[in-house]
C-alpha positions as CSV (number, residue, x, y, z in Angstrom):
1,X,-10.3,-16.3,-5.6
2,X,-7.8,-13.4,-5.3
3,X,-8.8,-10.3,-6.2
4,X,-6.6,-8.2,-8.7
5,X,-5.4,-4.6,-8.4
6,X,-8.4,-3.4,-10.3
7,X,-10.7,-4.6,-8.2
8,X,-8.9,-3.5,-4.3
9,X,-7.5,-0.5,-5.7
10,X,-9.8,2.9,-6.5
11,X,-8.5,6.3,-8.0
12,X,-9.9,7.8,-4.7
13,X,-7.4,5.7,-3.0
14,X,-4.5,6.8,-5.3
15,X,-2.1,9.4,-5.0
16,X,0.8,10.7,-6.8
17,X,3.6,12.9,-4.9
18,X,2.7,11.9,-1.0
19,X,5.6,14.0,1.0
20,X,6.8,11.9,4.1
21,X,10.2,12.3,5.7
22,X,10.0,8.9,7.3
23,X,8.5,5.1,8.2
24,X,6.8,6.2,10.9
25,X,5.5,9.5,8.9
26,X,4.1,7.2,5.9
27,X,2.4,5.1,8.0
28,X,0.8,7.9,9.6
29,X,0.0,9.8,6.5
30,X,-1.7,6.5,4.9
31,X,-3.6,6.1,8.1
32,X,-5.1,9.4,7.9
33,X,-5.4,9.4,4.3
34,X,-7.7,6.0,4.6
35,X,-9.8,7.1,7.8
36,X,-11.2,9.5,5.3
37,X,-12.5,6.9,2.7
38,X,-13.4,3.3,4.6
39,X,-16.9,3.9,6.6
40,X,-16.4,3.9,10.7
41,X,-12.3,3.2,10.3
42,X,-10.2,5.6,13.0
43,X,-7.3,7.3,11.8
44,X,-5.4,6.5,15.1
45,X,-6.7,2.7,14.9
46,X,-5.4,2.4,11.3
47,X,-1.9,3.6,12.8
48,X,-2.1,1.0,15.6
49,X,-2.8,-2.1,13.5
50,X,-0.2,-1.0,10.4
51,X,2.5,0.5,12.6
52,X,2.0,-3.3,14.7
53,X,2.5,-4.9,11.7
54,X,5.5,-3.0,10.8
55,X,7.3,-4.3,14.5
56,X,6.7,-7.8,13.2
57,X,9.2,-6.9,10.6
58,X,9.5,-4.8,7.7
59,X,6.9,-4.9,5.2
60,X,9.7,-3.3,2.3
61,X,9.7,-6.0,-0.3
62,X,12.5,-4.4,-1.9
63,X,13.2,-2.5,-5.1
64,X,12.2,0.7,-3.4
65,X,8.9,-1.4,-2.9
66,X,6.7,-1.4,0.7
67,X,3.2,-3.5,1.0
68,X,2.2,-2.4,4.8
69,X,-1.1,-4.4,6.1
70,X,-3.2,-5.3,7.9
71,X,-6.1,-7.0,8.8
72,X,-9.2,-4.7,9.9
73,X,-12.6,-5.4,11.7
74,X,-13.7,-2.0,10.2
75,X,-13.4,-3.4,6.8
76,X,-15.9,-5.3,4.6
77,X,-14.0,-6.3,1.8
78,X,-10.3,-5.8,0.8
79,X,-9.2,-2.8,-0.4
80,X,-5.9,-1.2,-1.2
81,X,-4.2,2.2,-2.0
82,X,-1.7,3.4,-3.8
83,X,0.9,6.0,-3.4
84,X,4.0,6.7,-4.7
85,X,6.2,8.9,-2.5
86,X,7.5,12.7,-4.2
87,X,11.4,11.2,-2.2
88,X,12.4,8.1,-1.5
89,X,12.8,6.9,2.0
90,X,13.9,4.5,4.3
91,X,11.9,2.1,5.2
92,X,13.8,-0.7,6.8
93,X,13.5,-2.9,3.5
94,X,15.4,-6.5,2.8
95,X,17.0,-5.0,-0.1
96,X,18.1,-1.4,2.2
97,X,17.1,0.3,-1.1
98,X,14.6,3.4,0.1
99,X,10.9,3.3,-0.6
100,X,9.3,5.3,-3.1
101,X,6.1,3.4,-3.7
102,X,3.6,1.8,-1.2
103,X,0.9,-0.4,-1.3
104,X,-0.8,-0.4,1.5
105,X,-3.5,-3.6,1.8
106,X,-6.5,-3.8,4.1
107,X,-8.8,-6.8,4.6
108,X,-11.6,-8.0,6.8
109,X,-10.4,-9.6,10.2
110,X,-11.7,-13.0,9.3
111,X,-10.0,-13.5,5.5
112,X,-6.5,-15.0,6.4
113,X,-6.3,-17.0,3.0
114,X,-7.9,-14.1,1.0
115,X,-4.8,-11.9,2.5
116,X,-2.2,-14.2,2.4
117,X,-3.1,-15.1,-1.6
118,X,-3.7,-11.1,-2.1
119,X,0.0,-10.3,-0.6
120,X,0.7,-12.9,-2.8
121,X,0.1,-11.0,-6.3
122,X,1.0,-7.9,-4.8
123,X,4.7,-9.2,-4.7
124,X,4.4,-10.6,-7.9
125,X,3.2,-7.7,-9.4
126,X,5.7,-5.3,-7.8
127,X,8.6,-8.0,-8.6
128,X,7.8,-7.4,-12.2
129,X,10.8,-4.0,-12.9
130,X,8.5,-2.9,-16.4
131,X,5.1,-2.7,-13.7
132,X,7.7,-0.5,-11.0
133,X,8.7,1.1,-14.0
134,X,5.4,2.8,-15.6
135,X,4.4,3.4,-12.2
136,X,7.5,6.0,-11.6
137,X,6.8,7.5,-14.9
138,X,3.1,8.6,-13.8
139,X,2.7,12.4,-14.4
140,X,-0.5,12.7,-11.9
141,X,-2.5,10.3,-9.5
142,X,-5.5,9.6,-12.6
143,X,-2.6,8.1,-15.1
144,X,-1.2,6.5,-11.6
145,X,-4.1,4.5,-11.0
146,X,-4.8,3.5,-14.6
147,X,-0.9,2.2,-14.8
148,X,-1.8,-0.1,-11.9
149,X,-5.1,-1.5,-12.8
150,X,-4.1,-2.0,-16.5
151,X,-0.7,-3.0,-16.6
């Protein structure tokens, strides 16, 4: 069954205003950002497996849009975060429009259809303009993460 925002994402894992000047600086920041909240996950390993992900090809959906992932041995279920950038930037998307909001998706090594179904809704939910929308208008990270579990 795929899992819905509510149940990957956590306010702890939300954040409202996230200052990066570039691709390679978001990725970094998230991978930092995360080492702190999943259990024995490395900072620098998070950066490998994302920033390997991203050579494969952009992971900017469009619409000012990105959903990096990854699949991690560190991780026991999937989990995602939330941020929404404080300027846009580029991120080597289909559409060329700069990024303002990423999603960034972590799952266990072994759950290929669970990621693949969960990447899935994520572009579904993101391809919706009223859900990009509300998410934009957030004041801090608490109404942030309640405009993406609700909405």
């Amino acid at each position: 069954m795929t899992p819905s925002i509510s149940e990957i994402l956590t306010l702890e894992r939300t954040q409202l205003g996230a200052q990066c000047s570039s691709k390679k600086r978001v990725i970094e920041y998230v991978a930092n950002f995360l080492a702190d909240k999943i259990p024995d996950a490395q900072a620098d390993d998070l950066y490998e497996h994302l920033i390997a992900r991203e050579k494969l090809g952009s992971t900017g959906i469009g619409e000012g849009i990105a959903i990096p992932h990854s699949r991690l041995s560190e991780c026991e279920d999937t989990l995602g975060a939330l941020f929404v950038l404080e300027n846009p930037i580029d991120f080597d998307a289909i559409d060329r429009v700069p990024v303002d909001i990423v999603f960034v998706l972590l799952v266990p090594t072994e759950a290929t259809e669970q990621h693949l179904q969960t990447l899935s809704m994520l572009a579904q939910k993101f391809s919706q303009q009223s859900f990009r929308d509300s998410l934009r208008q957030a004041n801090d990270s608490d109404e942030l993460y309640q405009l993406a579990i609700t909405h």
